[in-house]
N, C-alpha and C positions, 0 to 999 in steps of 0.2 A: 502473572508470574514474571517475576524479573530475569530475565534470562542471563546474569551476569553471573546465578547462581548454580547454572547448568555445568554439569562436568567434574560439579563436589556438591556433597553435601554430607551434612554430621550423619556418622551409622547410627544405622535404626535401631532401636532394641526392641524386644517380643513381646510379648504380654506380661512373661515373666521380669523383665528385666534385662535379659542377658543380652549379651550383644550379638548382632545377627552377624560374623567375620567371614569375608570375603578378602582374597587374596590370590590374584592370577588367573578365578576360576571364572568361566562362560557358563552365565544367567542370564536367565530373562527378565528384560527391563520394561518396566512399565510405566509410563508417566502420561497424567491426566492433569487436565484445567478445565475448572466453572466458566463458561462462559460467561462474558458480558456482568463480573463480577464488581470492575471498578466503576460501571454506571446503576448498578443497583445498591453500593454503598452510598453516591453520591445522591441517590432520591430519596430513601430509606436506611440509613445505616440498621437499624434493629432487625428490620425484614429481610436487610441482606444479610446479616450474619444469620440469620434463622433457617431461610434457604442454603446457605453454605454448608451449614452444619448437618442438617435434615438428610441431603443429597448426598455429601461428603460418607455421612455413616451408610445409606446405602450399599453405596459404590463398595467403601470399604471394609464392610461386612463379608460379602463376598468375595474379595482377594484374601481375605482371613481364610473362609470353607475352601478357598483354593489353594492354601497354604505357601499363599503369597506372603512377602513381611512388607511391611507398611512403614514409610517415614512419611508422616505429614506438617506438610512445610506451612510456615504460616498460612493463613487463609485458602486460597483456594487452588492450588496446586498440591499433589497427591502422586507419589512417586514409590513403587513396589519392585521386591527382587524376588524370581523364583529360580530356588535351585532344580526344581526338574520345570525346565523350558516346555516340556510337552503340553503344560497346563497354563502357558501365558495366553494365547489365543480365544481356549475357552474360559477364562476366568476375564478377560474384557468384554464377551460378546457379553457373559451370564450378566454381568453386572452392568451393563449398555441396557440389556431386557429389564432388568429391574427397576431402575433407574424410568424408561418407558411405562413400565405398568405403576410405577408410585405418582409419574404426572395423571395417567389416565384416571386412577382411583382417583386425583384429587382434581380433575376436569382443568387442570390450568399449566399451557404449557407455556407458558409466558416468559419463565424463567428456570434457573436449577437444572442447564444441561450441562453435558460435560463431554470433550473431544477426548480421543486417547491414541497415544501413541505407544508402540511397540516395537524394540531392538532385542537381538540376542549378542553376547559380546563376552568381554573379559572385562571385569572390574577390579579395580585396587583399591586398598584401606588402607590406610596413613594417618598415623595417629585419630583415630576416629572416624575420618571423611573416607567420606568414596570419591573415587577418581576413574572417569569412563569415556570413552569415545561411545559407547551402547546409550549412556544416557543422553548425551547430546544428540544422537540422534534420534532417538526416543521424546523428549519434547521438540526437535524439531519438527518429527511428523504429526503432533497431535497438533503443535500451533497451524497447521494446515489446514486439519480434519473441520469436516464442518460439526456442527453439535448431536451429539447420537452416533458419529462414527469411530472406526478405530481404523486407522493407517499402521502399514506394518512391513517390514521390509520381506526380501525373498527369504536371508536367513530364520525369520522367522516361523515363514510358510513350509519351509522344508521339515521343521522341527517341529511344530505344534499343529494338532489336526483341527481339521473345521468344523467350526461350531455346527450342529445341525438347525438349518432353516435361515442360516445367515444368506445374508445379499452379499455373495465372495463377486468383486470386479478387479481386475488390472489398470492400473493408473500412469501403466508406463516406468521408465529409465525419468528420476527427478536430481535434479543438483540443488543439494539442502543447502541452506548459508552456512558458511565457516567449515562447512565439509566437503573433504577434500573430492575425494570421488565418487559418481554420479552411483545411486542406489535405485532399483528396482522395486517399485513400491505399489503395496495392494491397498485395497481397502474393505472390509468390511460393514455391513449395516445392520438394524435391525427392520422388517417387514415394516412398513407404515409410518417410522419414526418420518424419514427424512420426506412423505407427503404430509405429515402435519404441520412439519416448520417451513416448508413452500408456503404453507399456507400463512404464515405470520411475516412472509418477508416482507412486507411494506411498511410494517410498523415495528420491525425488530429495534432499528438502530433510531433511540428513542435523543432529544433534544442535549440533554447533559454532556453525551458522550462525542455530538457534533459540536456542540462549544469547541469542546478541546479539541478536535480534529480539522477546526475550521482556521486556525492560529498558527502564524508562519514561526517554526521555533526558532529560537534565538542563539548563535552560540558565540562561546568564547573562544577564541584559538591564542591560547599562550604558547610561548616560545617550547621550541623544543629541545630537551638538555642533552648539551654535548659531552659524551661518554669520553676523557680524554681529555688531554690541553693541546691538539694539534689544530694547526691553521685550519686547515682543511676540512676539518669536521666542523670550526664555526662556520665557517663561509658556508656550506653545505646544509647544517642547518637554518642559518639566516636566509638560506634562498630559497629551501623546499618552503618555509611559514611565509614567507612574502606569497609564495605563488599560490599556494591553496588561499589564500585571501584573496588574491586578485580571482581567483576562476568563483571560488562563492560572492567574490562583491556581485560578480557581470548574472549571478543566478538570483537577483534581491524578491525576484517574482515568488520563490519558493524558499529561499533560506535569508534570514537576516542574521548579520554577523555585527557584534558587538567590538569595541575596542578594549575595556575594559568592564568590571563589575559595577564601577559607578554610573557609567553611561546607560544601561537597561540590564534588566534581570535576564538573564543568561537561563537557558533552559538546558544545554547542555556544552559542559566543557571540553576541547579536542588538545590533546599536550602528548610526549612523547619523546621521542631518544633518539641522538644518529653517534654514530659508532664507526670512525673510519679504523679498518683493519689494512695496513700495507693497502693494495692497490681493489679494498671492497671496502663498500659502506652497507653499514646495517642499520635500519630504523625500525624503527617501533611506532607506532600507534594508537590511541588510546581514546573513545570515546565515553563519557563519564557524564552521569546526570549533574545539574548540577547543584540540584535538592538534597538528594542522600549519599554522591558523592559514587554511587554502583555503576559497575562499567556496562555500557549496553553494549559497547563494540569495539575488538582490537584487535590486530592484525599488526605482522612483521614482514620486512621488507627488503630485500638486498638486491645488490647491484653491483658489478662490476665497472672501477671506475674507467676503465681506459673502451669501456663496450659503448660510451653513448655521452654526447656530449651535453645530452638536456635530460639525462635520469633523474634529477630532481624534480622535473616538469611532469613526468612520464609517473613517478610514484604522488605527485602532488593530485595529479588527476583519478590516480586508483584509489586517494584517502578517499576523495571529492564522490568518486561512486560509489564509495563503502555508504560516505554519511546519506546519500542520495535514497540508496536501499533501504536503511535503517529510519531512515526522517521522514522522506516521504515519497518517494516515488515506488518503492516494492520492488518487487519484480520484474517492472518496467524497465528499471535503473539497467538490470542486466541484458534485459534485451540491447539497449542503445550502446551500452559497451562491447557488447560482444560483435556488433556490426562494423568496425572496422577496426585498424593496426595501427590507422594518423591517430596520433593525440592530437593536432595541430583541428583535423577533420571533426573530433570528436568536441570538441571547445566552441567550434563555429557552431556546429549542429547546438548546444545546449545553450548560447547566446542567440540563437535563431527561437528555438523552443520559449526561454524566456521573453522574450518580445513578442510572440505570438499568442501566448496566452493573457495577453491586455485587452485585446478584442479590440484593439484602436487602428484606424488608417496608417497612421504612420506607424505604430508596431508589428502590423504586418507586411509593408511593405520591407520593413529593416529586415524580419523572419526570413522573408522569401529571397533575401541579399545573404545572410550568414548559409539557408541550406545548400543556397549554389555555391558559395563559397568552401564548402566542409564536403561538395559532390566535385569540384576542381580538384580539391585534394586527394579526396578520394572516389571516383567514381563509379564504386561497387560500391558503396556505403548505402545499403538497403534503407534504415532508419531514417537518414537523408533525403532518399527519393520518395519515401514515404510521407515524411511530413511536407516535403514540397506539394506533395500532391492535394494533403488536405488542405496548402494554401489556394491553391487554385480552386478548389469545391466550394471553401470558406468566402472566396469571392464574389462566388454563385450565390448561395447562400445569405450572404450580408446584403447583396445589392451593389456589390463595391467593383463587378466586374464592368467592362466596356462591349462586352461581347463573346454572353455566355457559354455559348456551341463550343468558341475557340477555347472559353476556361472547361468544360468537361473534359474536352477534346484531351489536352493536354494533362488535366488531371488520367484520363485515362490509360495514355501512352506513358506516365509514370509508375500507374497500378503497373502493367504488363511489363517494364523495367525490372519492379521490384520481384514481381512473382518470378521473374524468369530467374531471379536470385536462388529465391527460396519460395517455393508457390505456397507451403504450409507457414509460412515466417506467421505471427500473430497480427503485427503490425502491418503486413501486407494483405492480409485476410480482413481485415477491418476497412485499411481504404477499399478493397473491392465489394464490400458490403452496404457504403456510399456509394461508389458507382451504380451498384445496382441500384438502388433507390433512387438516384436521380433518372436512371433510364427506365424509371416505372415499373422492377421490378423487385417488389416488396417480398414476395415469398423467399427469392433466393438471396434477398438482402440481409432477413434476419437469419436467412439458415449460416451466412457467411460469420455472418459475427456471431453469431452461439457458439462456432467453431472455433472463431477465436481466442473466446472466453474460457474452452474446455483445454486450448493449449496453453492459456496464461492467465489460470483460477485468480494465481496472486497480482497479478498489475491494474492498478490502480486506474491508469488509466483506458486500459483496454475494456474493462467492467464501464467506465463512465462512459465510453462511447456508445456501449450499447443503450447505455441511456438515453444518451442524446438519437441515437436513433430512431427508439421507442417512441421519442417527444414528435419526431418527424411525422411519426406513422399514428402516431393519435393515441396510444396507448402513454398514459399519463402517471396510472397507480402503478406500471412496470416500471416507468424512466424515475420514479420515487423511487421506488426498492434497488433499483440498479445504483443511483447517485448514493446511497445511502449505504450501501453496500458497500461499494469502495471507498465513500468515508471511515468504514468501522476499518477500512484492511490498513491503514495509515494511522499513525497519530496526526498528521496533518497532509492536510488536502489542499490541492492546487485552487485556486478562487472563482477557477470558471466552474468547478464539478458543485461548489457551492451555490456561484449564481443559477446556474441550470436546473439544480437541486428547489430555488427558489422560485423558481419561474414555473416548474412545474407542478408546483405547489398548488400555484395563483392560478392555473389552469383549473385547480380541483377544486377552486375556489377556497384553498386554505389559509385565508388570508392574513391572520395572526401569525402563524409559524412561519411564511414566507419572512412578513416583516423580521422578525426577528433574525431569521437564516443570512436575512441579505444585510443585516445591523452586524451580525459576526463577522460576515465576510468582509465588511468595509471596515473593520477594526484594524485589520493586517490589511489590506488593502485598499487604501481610499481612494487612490485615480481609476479603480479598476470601474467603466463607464456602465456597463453591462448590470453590476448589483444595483449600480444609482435608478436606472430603467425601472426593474421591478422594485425598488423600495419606494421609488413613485408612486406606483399601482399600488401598491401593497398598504401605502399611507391614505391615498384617494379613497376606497375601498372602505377603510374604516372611518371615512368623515374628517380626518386631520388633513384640514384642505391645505392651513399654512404651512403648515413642515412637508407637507408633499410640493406646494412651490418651491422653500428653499431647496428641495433635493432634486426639483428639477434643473434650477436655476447653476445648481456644481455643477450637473450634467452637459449642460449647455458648455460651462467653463470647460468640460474638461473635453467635448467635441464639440466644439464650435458650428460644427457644419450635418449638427445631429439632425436630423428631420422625422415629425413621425411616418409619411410614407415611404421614407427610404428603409428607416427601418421597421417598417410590413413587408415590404419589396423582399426583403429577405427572408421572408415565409417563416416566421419563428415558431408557426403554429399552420398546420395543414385546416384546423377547422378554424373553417372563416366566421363563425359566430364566436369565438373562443377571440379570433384577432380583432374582430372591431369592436368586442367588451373593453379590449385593453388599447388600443386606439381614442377610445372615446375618455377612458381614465386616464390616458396621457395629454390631451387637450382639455381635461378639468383639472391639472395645476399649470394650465398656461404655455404646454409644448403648443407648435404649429409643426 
């Protein structure tokens, strides 16, 4: 579902024809999505349309008995109005049950679920469309929902009663994107649904779909039009489009930015509007595909000109975290902006981040130069002390420190730093779930990051730590479903959560899909040293003795001073039969 469609869509008409009219009146809104829809057209078009359709009439059967009305938007998106709210509740559970009993009869739960979200509100019609704050947030909570659930706000709950035999839980106060204020959000389940799809999480998020997730998108930022012929508003706009170019050039790790249409195909376009009013400017914003042209993201902007002397800088970096949310970071993107007030602090910290995920000597050394720089500026900047810490771990870890005790040491008086911030922060609960592990204690390592994971379901990279955890502590087909997991929450994924993704492959001895995993990741990424390793292995393994030399040979080029027991030394694998299988395949294309 495209979300640029959220907020209108054509009124629905009934069985009969007529039109269903709404106008100022609070209904219950209901909107659902087929899961993992655009990776089952891509293996199977016929089979996907046959599951859409099969599932679709389901579901939709019963918002009918419930005298729900139905507009179904192409494919697989299914969006329902009811005038008595009391029956929106149970008219998602019924159809959630049935939906579960149509996989059981047919023993295959592989595909054909569907998340659903539920708002009560006030809706408008205008010439046709519906126009809603209830609908936007209505798919904003089922893009949440995992498959088999329905997410649902308190207005909801207060209106419509509980299904009997549902799994009713509180999910907490959430801040939906592009909504303004935080909503109080439940969720319901059905009995058994959500332990059968535990059980498929290693293999949910299947090769097609990490193609696309593994590719840094590309965008275009065209000028932004000045609303008016005053000086002031060109200058103003020629300054904000310079600056969001220089802050994504310094992010190349995650976003690649285009010059023009001629130079590379552009995945999505960023254009927009400034507007100087007497002593305000107003911008606009506009993120837009740049295939079918549908806006995925846009926001407006004002400012007071005489309040700040670098306001163009200040909204350049709020575009910069919008596109960061929407492209690839998630929910992450929110955590790191919400940790401090510098934008100056905030810019080092994302030029630190960028350098640090190269996995190279000198890119970590630059990392651990921008977070003390962005912790000068701001030295409450949680996220900051955060990631400084995992450079000191990472130290450990690589084999790249001089004197491990003192790198814990210091990683751990930065955990205790950041807790004393915020002891619940996610990002803080993650590095202390490394310390524990490094000080031996595995039990309370994973409990810390599980915790982390339930207070930030959507970041991208909080999910991938725990992978990398899992790879620590020997659990292999977990650190798959984790890496793989926070591929599906992105359209594109950072290049370490790929290589990782790869490496733990190579552990399960998967050695075809690694190759390929770590062949993607170098497509958008080819200095990054760490895929060249496993594409190594991964070439050895299958008998391509010479293209696993030439891939050693990059490797060399691109870390001169690579060793294989330095990097052992760095414990990339707790089981030591697991490390000298891939020790011995890295000196059968010629490492020493």
């Amino acid at each position: 579902m495209n979300m640029a469609t959220v907020g209108k869509t054509t009124a629905p008409r009934s069985r009969t024809g007529a039109s269903f009219a709404i106008s100022g009146q609070g209904v219950g809104v209901l909107a659902a999505d087929l899961v993992g829809y655009s990776e089952l057209v891509f293996r199977d078009a016929h089979h996907a349309v046959t599951v859409m359709r099969d599932t679709r009439r389901v579901l939709t059967e019963i918002l009918h008995k419930q005298d729900g009305r139905v507009v179904e938007t192409p494919g697989d998106f299914v969006l329902a109005f009811f005038n008595d709210p009391s029956r929106l509740l149970v008219a998602a559970y019924e159809a959630q049950d049935h939906l579960y009993r149509y996989h059981q009869a047919r023993d295959d739960f592989s595909s054909g679920h569907w998340k659903i979200g539920l708002e009560f509100g006030v809706i408008h019609v205008i010439d046709g469309d519906y126009y809603g704050n209830a609908i936007n947030v209505a798919a904003r909570l089922q893009s949440l929902a995992a498959p088999g659930e329905i997410w649902f706000t308190n207005a909801v709950s207060e209106i419509s009663r509980p299904p009997e035999g549902a799994r009713i839980r509180e999910l907490g106060s959430k801040q939906l994107k592009n909504i303004g204020d935080r909503l109080q959000v439940w969720c319901a389940g059905i009995p058994g649904y959500a332990e059968r799809m535990d059980a498929l999480r290693p293999v949910q998020i299947a090769l097609p779909s990490l193609d696309r997730s593994l590719r840094k998108p590309v965008l275009l930022v065209r000028p932004f039009k000045q609303i008016g012929t005053t000086k002031r508003g060109r200058l103003i706009s020629e300054a904000l489009v310079e600056e969001i170019k220089l802050i994504i050039s310094r992010l190349s790790g995650s976003i690649a930015i285009t010059q023009s249409l001629n130079m590379a195909s552009p995945n999505y376009v960023l254009h927009g509007s400034v507007q100087s009013l007497n002593e305000r400017v107003r911008i606009t914003a506009q993120l837009a595909s740049a295939t079918d042209g549908l806006t995925v993201w846009a926001d407006r902007f004002e400012s007071d000109l005489n309040s700040s002397f670098d306001f163009q800088d200040q909204i350049a970096r709020d575009i910069v975290s919008a596109l960061q949310l929407t492209l690839t970071e998630g929910e992450q993107a929110q955590l790191w902006r919400r940790g401090t007030t510098s934008g100056q602090a905030w810019e080092a910290f994302q030029r630190g981040h960028d350098h640090e995920r190269r996995y190279t000597r000198q890119g970590h050394q630059r990392a651990k130069a921008c977070y003390q720089e962005a912790l000068s500026l701001d030295p409450e900047y949680l996220c900051a002390l955060v990631a400084l810490g995992f450079c000191h771990l990472d130290e450990v870890r690589l084999g790249w420190s001089n004197n491990e005790s003192a790198s814990l040491a210091i990683a751990a008086a930065l955990c205790a730093d950041a807790q004393a911030l915020a002891s619940d922060h996610p990002d803080a609960l993650a590095l202390q779930a490394y310390i524990f592990f490094f000080g031996g204690h595995q039990t309370e390592a994973k409990r810390a990051m599980r915790k982390a994971v339930a207070l930030a379901p959507q970041s991208i990279e909080i999910i991938a730590y725990e992978g990398a955890l899992l790879d620590l502590i020997g659990d292999f087909a977990g650190a798959v479903g984790a890496y793989k997991e926070a591929i599906s929450i992105s359209p594109y994924a950072a290049a370490w959560i790929g290589a990782n993704l790869g490496l733990s492959l190579l552990a399960l001895n998967e050695n075809t899909e690694a190759e390929w995993v770590f062949k993607e990741v170098l497509k958008n990424h080819p200095d990054y040293a760490r895929a060249w390793i496993g594409l190594t292995v991964a070439l050895v393994r299958q008998g391509s003795i010479r293209d696993a030399e030439a891939s050693a040979k990059t490797l060399m080029t691109l870390d001169p001073r690579f060793t294989i027991n330095g990097w052992a030394k760095s414990r990339p694998f707790s089981n030591n039969t697991i490390l000298e299988h891939f020790t011995s395949d890295l000196r059968a294309a010629g490492l020493t």
